[in-house]
KEKE-3310 file (N, C-alpha, C; in steps of 0.2 Angstrom, whole numbers, plus 5000, padded with zeros to 4 digits):
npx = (5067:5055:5063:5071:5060:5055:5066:5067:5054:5056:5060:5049:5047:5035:5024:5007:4988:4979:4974:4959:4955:4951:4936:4934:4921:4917:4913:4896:4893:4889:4881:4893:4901:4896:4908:4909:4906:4916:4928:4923:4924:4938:4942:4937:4945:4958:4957:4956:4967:4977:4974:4981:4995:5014:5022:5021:5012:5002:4985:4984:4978:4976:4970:4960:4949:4939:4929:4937:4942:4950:4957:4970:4974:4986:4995:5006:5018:5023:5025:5029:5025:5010:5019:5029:5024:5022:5030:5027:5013:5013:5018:5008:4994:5000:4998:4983:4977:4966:4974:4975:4979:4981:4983:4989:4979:4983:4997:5011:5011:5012:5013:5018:5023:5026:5021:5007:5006:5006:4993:4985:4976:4972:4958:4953:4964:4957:4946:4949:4955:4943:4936:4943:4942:4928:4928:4938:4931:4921:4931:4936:4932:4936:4945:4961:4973:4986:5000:5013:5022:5015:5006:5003:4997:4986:4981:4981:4970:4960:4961:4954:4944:4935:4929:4926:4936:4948:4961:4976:4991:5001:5016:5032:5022:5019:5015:5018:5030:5048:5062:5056:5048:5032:5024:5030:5029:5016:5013:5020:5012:5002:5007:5014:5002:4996:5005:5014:5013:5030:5040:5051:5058:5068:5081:5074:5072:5074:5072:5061:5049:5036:5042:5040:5053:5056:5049:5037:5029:5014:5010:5017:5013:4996:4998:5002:4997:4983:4987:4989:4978:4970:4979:4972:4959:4960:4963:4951:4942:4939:4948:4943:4946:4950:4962:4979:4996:5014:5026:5041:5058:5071:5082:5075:5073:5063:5050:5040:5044:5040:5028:5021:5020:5015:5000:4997:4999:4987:4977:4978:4975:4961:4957:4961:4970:4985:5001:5021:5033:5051:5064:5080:5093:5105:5104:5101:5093:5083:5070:5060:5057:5053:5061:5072:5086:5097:5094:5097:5090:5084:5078:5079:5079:5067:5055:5051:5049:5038:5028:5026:5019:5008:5001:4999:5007:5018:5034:5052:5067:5073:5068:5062:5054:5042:5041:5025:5013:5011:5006:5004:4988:4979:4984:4990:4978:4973:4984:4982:4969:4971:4978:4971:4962:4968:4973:4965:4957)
npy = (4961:4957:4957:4949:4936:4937:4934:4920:4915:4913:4903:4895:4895:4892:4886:4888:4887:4904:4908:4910:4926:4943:4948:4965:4974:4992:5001:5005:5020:5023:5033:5041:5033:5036:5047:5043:5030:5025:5027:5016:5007:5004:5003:4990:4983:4985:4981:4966:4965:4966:4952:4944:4950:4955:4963:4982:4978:4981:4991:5009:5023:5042:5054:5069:5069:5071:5072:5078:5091:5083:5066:5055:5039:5026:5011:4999:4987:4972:4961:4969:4982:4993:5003:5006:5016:5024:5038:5047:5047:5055:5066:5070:5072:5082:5093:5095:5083:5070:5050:5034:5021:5005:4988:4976:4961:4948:4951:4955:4945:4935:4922:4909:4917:4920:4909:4911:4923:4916:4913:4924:4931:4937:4943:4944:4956:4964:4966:4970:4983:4990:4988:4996:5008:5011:5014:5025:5036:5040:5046:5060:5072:5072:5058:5050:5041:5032:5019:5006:4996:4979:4986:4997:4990:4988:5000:5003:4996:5000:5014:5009:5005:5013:5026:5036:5041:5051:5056:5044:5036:5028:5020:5012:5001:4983:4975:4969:4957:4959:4959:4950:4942:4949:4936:4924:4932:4933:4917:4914:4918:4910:4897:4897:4899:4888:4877:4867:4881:4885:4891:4903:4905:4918:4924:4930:4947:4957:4970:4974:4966:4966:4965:4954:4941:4934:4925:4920:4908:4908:4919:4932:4929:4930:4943:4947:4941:4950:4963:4961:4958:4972:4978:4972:4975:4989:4991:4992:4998:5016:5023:5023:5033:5050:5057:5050:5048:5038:5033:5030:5019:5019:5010:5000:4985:4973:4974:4977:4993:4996:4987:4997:5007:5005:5000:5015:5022:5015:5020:5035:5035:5034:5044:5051:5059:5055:5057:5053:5050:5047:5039:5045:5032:5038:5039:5026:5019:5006:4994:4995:5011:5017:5013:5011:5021:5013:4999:5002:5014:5029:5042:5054:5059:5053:5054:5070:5069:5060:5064:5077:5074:5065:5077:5082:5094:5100:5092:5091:5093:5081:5072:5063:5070:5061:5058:5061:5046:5039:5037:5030:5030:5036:5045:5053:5059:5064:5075:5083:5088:5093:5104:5113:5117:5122:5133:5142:5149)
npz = (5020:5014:4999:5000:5001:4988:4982:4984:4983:4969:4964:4962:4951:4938:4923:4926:4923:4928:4944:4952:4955:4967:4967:4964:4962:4962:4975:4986:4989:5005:5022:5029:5044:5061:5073:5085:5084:5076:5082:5092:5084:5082:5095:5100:5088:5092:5106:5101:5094:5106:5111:5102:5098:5098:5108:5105:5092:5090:5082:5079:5084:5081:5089:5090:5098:5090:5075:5061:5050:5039:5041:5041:5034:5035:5030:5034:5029:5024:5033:5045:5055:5063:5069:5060:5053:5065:5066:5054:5057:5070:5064:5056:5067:5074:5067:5068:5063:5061:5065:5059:5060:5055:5061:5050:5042:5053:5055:5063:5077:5091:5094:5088:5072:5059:5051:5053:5047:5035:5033:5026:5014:4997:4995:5009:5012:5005:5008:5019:5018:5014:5026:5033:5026:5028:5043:5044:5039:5048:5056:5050:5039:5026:5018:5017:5009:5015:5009:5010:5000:5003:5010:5003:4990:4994:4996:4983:4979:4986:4980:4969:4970:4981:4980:4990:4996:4995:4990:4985:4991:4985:4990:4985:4979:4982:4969:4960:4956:4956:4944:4937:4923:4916:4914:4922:4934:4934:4935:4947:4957:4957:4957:4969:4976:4975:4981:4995:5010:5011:5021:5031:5047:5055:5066:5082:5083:5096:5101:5091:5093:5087:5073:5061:5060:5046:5032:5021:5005:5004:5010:5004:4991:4991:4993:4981:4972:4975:4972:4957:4954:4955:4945:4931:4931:4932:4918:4909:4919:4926:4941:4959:4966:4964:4965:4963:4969:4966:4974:4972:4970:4963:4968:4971:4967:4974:4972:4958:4946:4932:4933:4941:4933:4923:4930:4935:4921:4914:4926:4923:4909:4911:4917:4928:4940:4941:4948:4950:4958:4962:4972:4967:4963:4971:4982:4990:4997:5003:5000:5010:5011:5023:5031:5048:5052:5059:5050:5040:5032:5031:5037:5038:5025:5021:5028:5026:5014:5010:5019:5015:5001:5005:5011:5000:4997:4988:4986:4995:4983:4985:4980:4963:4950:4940:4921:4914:4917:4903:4887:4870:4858:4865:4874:4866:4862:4874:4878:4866:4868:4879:4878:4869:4875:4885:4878:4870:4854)
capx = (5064:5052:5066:5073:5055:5053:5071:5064:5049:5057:5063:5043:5041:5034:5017:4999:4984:4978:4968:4950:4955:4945:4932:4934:4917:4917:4907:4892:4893:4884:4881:4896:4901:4897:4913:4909:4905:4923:4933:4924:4927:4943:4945:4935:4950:4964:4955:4956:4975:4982:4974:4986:4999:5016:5023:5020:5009:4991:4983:4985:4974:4976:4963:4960:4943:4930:4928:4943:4941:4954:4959:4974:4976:4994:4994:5012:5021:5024:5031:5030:5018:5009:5024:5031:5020:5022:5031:5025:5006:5013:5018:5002:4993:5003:4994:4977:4972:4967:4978:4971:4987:4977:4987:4987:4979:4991:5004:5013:5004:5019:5013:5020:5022:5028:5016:5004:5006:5005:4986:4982:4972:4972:4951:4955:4968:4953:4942:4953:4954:4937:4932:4946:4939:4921:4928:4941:4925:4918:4936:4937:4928:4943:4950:4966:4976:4994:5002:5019:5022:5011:5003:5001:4993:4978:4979:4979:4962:4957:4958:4950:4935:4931:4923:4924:4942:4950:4966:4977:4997:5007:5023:5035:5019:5020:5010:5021:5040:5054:5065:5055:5042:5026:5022:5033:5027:5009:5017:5026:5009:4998:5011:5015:4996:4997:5011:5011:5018:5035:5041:5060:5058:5075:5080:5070:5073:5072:5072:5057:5047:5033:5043:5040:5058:5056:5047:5030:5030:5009:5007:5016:5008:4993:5000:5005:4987:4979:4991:4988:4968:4969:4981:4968:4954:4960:4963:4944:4937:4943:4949:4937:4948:4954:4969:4983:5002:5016:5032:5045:5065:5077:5088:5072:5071:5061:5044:5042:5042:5036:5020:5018:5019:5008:4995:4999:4995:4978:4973:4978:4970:4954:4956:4964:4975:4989:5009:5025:5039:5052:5069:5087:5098:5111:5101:5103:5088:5080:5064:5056:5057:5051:5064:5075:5095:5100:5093:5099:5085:5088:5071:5079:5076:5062:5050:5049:5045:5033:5023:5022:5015:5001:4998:4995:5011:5027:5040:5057:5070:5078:5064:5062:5046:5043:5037:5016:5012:5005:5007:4997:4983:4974:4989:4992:4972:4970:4986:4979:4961:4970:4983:4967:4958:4974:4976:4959:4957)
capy = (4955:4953:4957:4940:4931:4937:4930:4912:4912:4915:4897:4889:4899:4889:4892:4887:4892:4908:4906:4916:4934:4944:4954:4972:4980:5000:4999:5011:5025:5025:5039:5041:5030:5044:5048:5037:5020:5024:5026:5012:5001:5005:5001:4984:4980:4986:4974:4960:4964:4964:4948:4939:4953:4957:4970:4987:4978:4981:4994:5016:5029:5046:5059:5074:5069:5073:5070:5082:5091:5075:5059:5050:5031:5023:5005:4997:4985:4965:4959:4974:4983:5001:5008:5008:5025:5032:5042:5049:5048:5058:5073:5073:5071:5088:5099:5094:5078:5061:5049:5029:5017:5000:4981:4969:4956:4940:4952:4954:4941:4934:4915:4907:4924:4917:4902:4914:4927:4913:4913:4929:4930:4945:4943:4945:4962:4969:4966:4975:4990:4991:4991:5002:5015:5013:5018:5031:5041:5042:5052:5065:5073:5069:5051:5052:5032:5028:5015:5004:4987:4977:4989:5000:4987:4987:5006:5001:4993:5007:5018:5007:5003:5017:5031:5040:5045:5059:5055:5036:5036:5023:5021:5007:4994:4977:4973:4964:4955:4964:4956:4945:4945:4946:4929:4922:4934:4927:4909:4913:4920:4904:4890:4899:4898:4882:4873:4870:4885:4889:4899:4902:4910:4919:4923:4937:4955:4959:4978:4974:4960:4965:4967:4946:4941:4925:4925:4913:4910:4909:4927:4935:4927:4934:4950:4950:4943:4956:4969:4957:4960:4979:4977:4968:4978:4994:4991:4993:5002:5019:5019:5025:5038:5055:5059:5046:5047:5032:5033:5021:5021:5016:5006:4995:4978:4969:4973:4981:4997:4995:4985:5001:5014:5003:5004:5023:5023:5015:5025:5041:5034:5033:5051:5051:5064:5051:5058:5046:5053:5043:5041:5041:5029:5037:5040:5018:5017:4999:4995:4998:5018:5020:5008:5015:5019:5005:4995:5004:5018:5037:5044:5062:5061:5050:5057:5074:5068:5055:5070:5081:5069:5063:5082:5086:5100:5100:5089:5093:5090:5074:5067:5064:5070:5056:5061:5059:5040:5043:5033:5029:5036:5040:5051:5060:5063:5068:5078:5087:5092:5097:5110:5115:5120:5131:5140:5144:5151)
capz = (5021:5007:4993:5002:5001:4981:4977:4987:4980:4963:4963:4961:4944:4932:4921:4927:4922:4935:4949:4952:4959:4971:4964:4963:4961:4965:4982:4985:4993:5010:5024:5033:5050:5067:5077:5092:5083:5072:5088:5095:5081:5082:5103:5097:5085:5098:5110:5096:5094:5110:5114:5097:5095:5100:5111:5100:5085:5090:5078:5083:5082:5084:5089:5094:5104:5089:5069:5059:5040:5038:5042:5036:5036:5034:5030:5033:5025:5024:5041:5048:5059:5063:5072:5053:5054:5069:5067:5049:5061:5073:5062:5053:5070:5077:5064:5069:5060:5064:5059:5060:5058:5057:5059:5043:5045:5053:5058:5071:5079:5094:5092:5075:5068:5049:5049:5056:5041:5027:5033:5024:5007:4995:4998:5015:5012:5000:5014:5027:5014:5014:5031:5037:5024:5031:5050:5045:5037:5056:5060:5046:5034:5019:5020:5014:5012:5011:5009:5009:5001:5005:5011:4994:4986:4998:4995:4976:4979:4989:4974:4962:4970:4986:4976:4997:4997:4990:4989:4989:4990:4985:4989:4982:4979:4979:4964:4956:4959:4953:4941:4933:4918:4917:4912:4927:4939:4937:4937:4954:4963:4955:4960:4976:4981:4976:4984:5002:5011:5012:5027:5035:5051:5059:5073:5083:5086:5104:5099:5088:5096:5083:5067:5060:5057:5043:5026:5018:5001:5002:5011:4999:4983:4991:4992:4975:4970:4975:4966:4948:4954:4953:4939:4929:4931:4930:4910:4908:4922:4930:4947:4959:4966:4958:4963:4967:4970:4966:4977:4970:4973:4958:4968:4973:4965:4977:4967:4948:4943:4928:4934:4945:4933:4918:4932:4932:4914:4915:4927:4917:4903:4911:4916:4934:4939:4942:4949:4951:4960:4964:4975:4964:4965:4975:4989:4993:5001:5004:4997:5014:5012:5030:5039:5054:5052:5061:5047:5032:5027:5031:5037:5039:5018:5017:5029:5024:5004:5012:5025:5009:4994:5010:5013:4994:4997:4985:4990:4994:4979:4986:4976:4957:4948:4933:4916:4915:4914:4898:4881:4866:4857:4872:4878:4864:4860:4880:4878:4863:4871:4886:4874:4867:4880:4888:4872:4865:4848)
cpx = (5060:5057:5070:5067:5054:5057:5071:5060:5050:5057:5058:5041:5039:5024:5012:4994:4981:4973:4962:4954:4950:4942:4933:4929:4917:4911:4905:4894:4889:4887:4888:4898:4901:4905:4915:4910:4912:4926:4930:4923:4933:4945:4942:4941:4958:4963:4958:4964:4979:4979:4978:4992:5007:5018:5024:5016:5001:4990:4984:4981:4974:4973:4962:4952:4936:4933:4932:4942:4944:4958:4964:4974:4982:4993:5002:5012:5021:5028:5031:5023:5013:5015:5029:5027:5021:5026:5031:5019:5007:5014:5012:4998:4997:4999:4985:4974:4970:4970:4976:4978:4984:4984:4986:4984:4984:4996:5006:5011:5012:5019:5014:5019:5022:5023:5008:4999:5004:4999:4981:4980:4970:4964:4950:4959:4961:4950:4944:4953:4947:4935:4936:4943:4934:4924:4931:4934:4921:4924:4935:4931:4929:4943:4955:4971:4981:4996:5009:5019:5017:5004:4998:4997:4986:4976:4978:4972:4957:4955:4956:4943:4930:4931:4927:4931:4944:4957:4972:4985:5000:5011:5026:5029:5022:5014:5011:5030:5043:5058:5063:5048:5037:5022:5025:5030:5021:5011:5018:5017:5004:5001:5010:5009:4996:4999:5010:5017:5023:5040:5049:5060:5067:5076:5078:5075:5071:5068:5066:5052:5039:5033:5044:5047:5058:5050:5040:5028:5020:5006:5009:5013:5001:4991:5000:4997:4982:4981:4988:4980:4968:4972:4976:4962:4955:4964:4957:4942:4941:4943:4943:4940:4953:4962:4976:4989:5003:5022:5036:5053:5068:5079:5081:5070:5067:5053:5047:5039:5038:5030:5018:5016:5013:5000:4994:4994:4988:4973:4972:4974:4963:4953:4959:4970:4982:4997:5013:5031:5045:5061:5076:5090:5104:5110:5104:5099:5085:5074:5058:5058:5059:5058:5068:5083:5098:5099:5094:5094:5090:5081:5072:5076:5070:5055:5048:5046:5036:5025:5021:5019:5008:4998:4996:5000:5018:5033:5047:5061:5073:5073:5063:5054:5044:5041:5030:5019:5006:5010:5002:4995:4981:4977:4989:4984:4971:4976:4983:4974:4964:4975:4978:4964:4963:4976:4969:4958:4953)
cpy = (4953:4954:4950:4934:4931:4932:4920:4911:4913:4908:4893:4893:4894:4889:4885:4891:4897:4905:4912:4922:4938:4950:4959:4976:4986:4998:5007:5012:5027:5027:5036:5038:5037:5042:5040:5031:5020:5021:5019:5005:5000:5003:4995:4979:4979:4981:4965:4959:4962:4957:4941:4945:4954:4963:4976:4984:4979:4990:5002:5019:5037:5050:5062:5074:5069:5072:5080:5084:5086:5072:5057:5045:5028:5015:5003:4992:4979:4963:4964:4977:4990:5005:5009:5015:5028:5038:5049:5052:5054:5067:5076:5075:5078:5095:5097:5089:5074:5057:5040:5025:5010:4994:4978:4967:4949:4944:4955:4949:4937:4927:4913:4911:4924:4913:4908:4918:4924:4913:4916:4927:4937:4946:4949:4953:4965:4972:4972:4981:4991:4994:4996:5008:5019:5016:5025:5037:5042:5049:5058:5065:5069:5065:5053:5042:5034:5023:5010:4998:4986:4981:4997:4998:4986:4994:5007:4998:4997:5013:5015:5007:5010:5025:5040:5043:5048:5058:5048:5040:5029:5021:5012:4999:4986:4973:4967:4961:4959:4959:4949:4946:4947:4940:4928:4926:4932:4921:4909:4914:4912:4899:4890:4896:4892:4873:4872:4875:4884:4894:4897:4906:4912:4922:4929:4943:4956:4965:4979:4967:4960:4965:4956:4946:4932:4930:4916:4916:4911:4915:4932:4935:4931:4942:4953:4949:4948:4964:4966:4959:4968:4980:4978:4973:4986:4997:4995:4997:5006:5019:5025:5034:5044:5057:5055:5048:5042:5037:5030:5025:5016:5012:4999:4990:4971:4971:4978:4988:4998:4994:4991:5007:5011:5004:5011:5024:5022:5019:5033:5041:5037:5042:5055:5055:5059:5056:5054:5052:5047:5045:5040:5036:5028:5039:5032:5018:5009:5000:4997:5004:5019:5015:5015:5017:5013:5001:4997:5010:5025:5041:5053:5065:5058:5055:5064:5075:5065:5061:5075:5080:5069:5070:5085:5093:5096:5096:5092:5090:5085:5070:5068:5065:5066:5061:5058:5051:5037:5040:5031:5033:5040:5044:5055:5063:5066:5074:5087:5092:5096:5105:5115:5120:5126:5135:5140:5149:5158)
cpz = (5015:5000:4995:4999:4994:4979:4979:4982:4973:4962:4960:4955:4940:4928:4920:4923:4929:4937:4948:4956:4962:4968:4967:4962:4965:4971:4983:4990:5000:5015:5030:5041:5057:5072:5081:5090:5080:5077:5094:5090:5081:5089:5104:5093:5087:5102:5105:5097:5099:5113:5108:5097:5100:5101:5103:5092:5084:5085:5082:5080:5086:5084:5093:5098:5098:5083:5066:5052:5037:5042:5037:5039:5032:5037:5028:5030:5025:5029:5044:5054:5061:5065:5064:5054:5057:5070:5060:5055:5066:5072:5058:5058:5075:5074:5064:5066:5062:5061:5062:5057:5060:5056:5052:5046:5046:5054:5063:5078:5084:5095:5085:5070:5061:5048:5049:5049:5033:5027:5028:5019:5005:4994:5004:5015:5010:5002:5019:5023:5015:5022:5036:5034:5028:5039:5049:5042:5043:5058:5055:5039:5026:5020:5014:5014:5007:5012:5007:5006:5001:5006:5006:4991:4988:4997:4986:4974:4981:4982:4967:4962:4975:4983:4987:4999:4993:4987:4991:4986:4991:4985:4991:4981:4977:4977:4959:4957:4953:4951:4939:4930:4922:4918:4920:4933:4942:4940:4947:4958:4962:4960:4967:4981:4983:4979:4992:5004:5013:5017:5028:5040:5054:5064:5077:5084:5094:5104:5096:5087:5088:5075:5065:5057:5054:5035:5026:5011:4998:5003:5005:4993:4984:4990:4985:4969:4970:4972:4959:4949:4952:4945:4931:4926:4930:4922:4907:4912:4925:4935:4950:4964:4963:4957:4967:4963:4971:4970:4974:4970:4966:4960:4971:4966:4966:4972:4960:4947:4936:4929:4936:4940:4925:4924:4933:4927:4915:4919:4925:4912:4904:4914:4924:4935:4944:4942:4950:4952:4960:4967:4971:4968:4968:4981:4994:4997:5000:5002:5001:5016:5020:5037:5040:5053:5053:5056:5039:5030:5032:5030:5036:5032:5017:5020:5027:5016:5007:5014:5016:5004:5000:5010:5006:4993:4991:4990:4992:4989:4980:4983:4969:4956:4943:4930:4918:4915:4907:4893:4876:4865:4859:4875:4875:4862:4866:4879:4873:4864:4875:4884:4871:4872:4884:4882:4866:4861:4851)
residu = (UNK:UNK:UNK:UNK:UNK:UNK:UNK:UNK:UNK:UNK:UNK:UNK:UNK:UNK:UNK:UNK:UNK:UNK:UNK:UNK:UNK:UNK:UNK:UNK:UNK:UNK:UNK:UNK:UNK:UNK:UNK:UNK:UNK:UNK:UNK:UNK:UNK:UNK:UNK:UNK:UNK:UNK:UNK:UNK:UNK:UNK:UNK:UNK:UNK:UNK:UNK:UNK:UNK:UNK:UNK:UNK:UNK:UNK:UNK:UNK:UNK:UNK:UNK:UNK:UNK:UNK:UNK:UNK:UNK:UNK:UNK:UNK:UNK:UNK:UNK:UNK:UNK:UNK:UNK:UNK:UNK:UNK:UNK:UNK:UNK:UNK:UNK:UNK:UNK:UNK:UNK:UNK:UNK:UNK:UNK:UNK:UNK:UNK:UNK:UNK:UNK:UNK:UNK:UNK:UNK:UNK:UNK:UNK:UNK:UNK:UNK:UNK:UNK:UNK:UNK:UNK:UNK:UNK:UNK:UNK:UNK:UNK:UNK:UNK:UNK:UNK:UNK:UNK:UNK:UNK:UNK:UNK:UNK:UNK:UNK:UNK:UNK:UNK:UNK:UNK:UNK:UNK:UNK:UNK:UNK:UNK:UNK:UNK:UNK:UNK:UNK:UNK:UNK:UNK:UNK:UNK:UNK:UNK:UNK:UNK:UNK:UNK:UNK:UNK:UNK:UNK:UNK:UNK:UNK:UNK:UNK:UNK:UNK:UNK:UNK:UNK:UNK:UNK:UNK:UNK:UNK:UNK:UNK:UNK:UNK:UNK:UNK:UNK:UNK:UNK:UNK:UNK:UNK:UNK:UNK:UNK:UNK:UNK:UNK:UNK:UNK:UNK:UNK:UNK:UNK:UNK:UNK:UNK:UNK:UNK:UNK:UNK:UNK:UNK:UNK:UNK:UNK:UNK:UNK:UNK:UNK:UNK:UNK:UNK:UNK:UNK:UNK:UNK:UNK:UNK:UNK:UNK:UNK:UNK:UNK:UNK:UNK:UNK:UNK:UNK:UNK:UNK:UNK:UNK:UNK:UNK:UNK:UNK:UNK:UNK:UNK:UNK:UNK:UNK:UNK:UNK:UNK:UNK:UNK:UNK:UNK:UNK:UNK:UNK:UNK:UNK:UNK:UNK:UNK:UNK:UNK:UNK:UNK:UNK:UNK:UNK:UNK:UNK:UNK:UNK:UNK:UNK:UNK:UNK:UNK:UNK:UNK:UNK:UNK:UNK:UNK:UNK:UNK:UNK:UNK:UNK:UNK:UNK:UNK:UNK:UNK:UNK:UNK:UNK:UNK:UNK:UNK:UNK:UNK:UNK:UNK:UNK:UNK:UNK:UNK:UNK:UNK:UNK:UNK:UNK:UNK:UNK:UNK:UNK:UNK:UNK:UNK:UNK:UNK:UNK:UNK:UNK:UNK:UNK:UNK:UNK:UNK:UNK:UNK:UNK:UNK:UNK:UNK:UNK:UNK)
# end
């Protein structure tokens, strides 16, 4: 669905000057939220959901009754909705975790669910990164954030700025569109914002009443705004968390490789213990990893990479490990110290 909405909204490229971007300041560190007010902010935003959402899109949480060494939080995709996760949620959530599977904002939503979507603002995403952090700190000790698409990107903000996680995964981000420059790529998120939105809804899924079947060229451009913002900033400033994993799939076209792994680099630069795996080619996976058979994916290979990258365990080899994201000075002067230091004189 979105490598359909990229190759639409490719048609309004032409070059503006950008718009303002949502600040990024690293945000302080304060005490921890207690169990009970987590779990009932979270039964305050379930309340919220089912009174806009359709069947299966309201927000999940899973929890074993009381505050866990860790918490994982899986933030799905564009058009999509928490059940993208659960069943990722369900195998972390067997070996003792908690696992917090929050809605986007605007989606799933069963009244004018495409119009609905073009609402969002990458503000608004940065926001919802934010205050999901601050609850999942009530379930577990660790916070742990992955995310897909859309959903990565909010997990790319997460480890710029929240200092309180330990560990952010992002698999296939959309940070940036796929198959087309740089230059053009800002153009498209600029114009997009600019224009009035652009939607094609099609015709529902019965099967997946909360899966939004249609495209809006202003949700996405927000989406991708808020990738261009982490982008941006993390040239100059390190990110705020230490150890972050990229996912990405060779055969994926719908966002850019490249963007993902020059963000990579920056944050290696800055000193971040940054990996980038990613899926061959001849696998023929779609750019939404996590989707179901019916619809073209192949969870038998995807979720065991998936569960093991989140768990911080070795993956299985149906995944590629990249080289570092490492270039320039800065690379070979860090490689140098770091050659030094394992072979001391």
């Amino acid at each position: 669905m979105i490598r359909d909405a990229l190759g639409f909204a490719a048609l309004l490229v032409v070059a503006l000057a950008c718009a303002a971007n949502p600040r990024l300041a690293p945000a302080p560190i304060l005490p921890p939220t207690a169990y009970a007010h987590a779990v009932a902010r979270i039964a305050q935003r379930q309340a919220a959901d089912d009174s806009v959402v359709a069947h299966g899109g309201r927000s999940i949480l899973m929890t074993h009754g009381s505050r866990t060494p860790r918490v994982f939080v899986l933030l799905h995709g564009f058009t999509d909705s928490p059940t993208q996760f659960q069943s990722l949620g369900e195998r972390l959530y067997d070996t003792g975790d908690n696992v917090y599977i929050p809605r986007l904002p605007h989606h799933a939503e069963r009244v004018a669910p495409v119009r609905t979507l073009g609402r969002v603002r990458a503000t608004e995403l940065a926001s919802f990164g934010d205050s999901v952090v601050d609850t999942a700190r009530g379930l577990g000790d660790t916070v742990i954030v992955a995310g897909l698409s859309a959903g990565a990107s909010i997990a790319a903000h997460v480890a710029q700025t929240r200092r309180e996680v330990r560990r952010a995964i992002l698999i296939a981000p959309a940070i940036a569109a796929g198959q087309l420059s740089e230059e053009n790529g800002r153009a498209l998120v600029v114009l997009a914002g600019k224009l009035p939105d652009i939607t094609r809804t099609d015709k529902p899924d019965t099967t997946r009443p909360d899966f939004i079947q249609g495209l809006t060229t202003h949700g996405l451009a927000e989406v991708l705004r808020l990738g261009q913002t982490v982008r941006q900033r993390a040239i100059d400033d390190p990110p705020a968390v230490a150890e972050i994993v990229f996912l990405l799939n060779e055969l994926d076209h719908t966002v850019s490789e490249e963007a993902s792994m020059a963000l990579a680099q920056s944050w290696f630069d800055h000193g971040a213990r940054v990996v980038a795996y990613r899926f061959p080619r001849a696998l023929k996976l779609p750019h939404n990893v996590m989707e179901i058979p019916q619809r073209g994916g192949n969870l038998d290979i995807v979720l065991p990479v998936v569960e093991a990258l989140v768990r911080a365990t070795p993956p299985p080899s149906t995944v590629e490990l990249q080289q570092d994201p490492c270039g320039g000075f800065k690379c070979a002067l860090r490689h140098a110290v770091q050659g030094k230091k394992s072979n001391p004189d």
